[in-house]
C-alpha positions in Angstrom: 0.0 0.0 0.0 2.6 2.0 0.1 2.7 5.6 -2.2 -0.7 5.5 -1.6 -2.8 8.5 0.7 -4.2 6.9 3.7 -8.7 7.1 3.6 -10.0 9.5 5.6 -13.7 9.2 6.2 -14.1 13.2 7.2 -13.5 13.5 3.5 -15.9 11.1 2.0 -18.5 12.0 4.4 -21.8 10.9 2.7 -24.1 14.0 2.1 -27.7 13.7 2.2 -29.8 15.4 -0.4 -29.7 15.4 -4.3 -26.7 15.8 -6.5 -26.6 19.5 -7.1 -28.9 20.6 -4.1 -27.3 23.8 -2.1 -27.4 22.6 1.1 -28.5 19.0 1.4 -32.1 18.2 1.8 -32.8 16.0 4.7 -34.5 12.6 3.8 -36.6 13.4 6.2 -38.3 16.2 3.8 -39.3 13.3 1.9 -42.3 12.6 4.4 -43.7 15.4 2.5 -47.2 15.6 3.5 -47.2 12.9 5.9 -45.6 15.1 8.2 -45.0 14.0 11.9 -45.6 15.5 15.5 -42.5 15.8 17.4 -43.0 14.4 20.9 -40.0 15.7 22.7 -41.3 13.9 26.1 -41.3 10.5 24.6 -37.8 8.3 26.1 -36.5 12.6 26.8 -35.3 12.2 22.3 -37.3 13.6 19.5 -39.9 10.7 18.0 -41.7 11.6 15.1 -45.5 10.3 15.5 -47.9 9.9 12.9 -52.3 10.6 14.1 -55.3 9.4 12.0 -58.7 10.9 13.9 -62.2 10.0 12.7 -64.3 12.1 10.8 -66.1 13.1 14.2 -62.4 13.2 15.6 -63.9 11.4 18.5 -60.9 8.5 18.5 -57.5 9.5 17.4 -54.7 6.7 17.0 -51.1 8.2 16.9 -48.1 5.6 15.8 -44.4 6.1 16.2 -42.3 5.7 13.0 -42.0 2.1 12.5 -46.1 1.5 13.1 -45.8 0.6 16.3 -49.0 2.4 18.5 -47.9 5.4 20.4 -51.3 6.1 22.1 -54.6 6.4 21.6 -57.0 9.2 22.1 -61.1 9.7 23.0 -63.3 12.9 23.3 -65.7 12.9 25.7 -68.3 12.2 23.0 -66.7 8.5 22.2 -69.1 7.8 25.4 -72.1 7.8 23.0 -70.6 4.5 21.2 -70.8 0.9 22.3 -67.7 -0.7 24.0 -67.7 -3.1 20.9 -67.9 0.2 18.5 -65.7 2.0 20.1 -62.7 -1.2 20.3 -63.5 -1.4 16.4 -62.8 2.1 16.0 -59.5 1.9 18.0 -58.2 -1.0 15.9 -59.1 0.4 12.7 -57.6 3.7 13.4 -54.7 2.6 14.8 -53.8 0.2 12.0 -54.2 3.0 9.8 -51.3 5.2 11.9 -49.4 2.8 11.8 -49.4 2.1 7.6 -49.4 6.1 7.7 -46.2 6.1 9.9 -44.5 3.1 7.9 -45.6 4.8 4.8 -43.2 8.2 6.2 -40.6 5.8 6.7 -41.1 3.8 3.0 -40.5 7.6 1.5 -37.3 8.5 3.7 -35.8 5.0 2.9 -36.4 5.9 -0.8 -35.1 9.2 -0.1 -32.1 7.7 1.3 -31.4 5.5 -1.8 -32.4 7.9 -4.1 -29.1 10.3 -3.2 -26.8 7.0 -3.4 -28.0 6.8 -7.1 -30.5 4.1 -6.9 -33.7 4.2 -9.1 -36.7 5.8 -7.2 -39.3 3.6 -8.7 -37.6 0.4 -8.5 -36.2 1.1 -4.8 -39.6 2.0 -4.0 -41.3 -1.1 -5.3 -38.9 -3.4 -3.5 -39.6 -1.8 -0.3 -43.6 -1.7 -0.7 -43.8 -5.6 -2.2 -40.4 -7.4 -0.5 -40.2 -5.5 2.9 -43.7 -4.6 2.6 -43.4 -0.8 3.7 -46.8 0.5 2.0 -46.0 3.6 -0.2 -47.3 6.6 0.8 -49.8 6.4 -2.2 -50.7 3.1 -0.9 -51.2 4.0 2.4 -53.3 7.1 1.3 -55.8 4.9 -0.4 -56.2 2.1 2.1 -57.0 5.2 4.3 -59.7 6.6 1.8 -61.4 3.1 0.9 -62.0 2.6 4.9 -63.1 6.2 5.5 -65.3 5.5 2.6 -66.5 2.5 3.6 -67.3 3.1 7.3 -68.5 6.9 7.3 -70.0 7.2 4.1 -72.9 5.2 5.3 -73.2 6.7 9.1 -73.3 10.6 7.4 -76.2 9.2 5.0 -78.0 8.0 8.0 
């Protein structure tokens, strides 16, 4: 090895963001719309969490990043529904945080590849149908098609 400069990893530090960009986006910009709340009291370090409320926000289901249920939330009007309504509600809304949260971390994964050169579309397929990470998209629509499905009928009434 010898004649050759030793590596130093201060100077092929990995920047985040896209070739080009001033600055260097943070992959966690790529959450986009699913934008987090930042719970600074949760283990005393920043946790991004993720809430999906009912359409009469009387139940509202927050997940951490990976999915996993942070807490769950009632108004005082959740009294007017049945203990079995009101469990249904809860496990519908939390599995719904939680594909919303793994959904955030599906785009900064992609986000992450994406500045290392790898293909957007094909990264992001892997991680939705091999790791199964639902897309954002995906996520978005399973949220719409149960909205749909269980409110639609309870405004018409």
């Amino acid at each position: 090895m010898s004649g050759e400069a030793p590596w130093d990893d201060d100077e092929d530090a990995l920047e985040f963001g896209s070739p080009g960009d001033e600055g260097g986006a943070s992959p966690l910009d790529a959450i986009g719309e699913y934008s987090p709340i930042f719970d600074q009291g949760y283990e005393r370090s920043q946790t991004a969490l993720f809430t999906i409320t009912n359409p009469a926000g009387t139940v509202s289901a927050t997940a951490m990043l990976g999915g996993r249920l942070h807490r769950v939330e009632l108004s005082a009007n959740a009294t007017d529904m049945t203990e079995t309504q009101l469990a249904d509600e809860i496990v519908v809304l939390a599995g719904l945080a939680a594909q919303k949260a793994q959904a955030a971390q599906h785009a900064v994964v992609v986000q992450l590849m994406r500045t290392m050169g790898h293909d957007s579309v094909m990264t992001s397929g892997y991680i939705e149908h091999d790791l199964g990470l639902p897309s954002p998209e995906t996520a978005e629509a399973r949220r719409a098609d149960v909205f749909a499905a269980r409110y639609a009928l309870r405004d018409e009434a």
